[in-house]
C-alpha positions, -999 to +999 in steps of 0.1 A: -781-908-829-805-881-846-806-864-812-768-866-807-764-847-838-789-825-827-777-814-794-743-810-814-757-791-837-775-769-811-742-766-793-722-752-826-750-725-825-747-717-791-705-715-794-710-689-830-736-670-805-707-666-777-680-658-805-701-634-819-709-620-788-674-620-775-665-601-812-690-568-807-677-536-808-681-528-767-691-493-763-667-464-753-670-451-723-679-420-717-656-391-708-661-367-681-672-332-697-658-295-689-688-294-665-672-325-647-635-312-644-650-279-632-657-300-601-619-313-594-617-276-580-637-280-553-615-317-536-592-322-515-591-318-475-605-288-460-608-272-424-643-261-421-660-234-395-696-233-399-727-211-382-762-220-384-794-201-376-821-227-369-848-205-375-849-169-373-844-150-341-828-180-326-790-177-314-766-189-341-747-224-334-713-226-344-696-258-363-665-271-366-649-299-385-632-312-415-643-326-451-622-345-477-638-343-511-627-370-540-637-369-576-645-405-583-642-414-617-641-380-629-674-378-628-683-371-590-673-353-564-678-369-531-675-349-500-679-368-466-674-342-436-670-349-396-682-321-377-696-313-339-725-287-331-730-283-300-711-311-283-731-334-304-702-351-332-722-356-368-712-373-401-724-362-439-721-371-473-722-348-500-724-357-539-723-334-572-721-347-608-734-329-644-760-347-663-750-339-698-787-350-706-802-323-688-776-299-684-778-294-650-754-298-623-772-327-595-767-342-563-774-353-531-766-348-491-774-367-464-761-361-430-760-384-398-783-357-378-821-371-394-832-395-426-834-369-448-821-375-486-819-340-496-815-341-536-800-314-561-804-298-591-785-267-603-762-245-625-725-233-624-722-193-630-704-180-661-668-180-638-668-220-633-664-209-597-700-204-580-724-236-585-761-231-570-781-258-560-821-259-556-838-284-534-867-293-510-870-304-471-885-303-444-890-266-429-874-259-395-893-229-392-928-249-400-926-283-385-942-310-407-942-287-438-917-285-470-890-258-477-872-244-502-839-241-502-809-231-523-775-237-511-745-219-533-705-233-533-683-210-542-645-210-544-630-178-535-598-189-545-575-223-546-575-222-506-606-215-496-646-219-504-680-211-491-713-229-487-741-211-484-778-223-475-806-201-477-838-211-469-872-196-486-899-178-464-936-176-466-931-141-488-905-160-514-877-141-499-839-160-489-834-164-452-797-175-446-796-206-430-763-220-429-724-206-432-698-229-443-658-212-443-641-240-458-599-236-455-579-261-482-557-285-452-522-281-469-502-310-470-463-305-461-438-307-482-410-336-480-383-330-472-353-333-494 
């Protein structure tokens, strides 16, 4: 009988631990910042005509293809483009937040044409229209080496935007790499 009331007893406990459990204040959630809803401008579906110079003195390759860019959550913008260079179709993912801890705007790309996760850290310009991004990969002009690049998205204006990689040579100069035109897909209007 004592260890009937004991396993009551321990059971009472356990119920007052749930209650008081199920009673705590649960945290608010956080709220996207200004940072964050400066990234809203940069979704929706876009057209996109791109050039790339693999390394220099070699013939630019031209790109073409589409990206639609969500925010999710209001805290992310996720881009996933379709594209084909040179008869070969390819597939990338694209993602920008602001961590309000360090200030910075970060990210991440990954593309279907090699394994790398290229990761981001940068600022948005005075305007709220230019963000630039620093990062490191592997060099296309030194095989098995590291780069540096920066890559810049900037809207020009509600329809259209630019990305811009530029890669860093030997001398700490910017070699552009890659040309993004981006045109906003607009959707039709019903009819009525």
């Amino acid at each position: 009988m004592k260890r009937l009331h004991s396993l009551i007893a321990l059971a009472v406990v356990a119920m007052l631990g749930i209650a008081t459990v199920g009673q705590a204040q649960v945290p608010e959630m956080p709220k996207p910042t200004e940072q964050h809803e400066l990234l809203k401008q940069f979704a929706g579906k876009w057209r996109v005509a791109a050039e790339t110079v693999p390394a220099p003195g070699m013939e630019a390759m031209k790109i073409e293809g589409t990206e639609t860019s969500e925010m999710v959550g209001g805290f992310w913008l996720v881009s996933k483009g379709e594209s084909t260079m040179e008869g070969m179709p390819m597939r990338s993912v694209l993602t920008i937040g602001y961590d309000p801890a360090v200030k910075k705007y970060i990210g991440t790309f990954f593309c279907s044409a090699d394994s790398t996760l290229w990761k981001y850290e940068g600022e948005m310009d005075e305007s709220g229209k230019k963000l630039t991004l620093m990062t490191e990969g592997p060099s296309p002009i030194e095989p098995g080496k590291q780069a540096k690049y920066r890559e810049v998205l900037e809207l020009k204006d509600k329809d259209h935007k630019v990305f811009t990689s530029y890669l860093q040579d030997a001398e700490g100069g910017w070699i552009t790499f890659v040309t993004m035109q981006y045109e906003r897909v607009k959707q039709p209007k019903p009819k009525q």
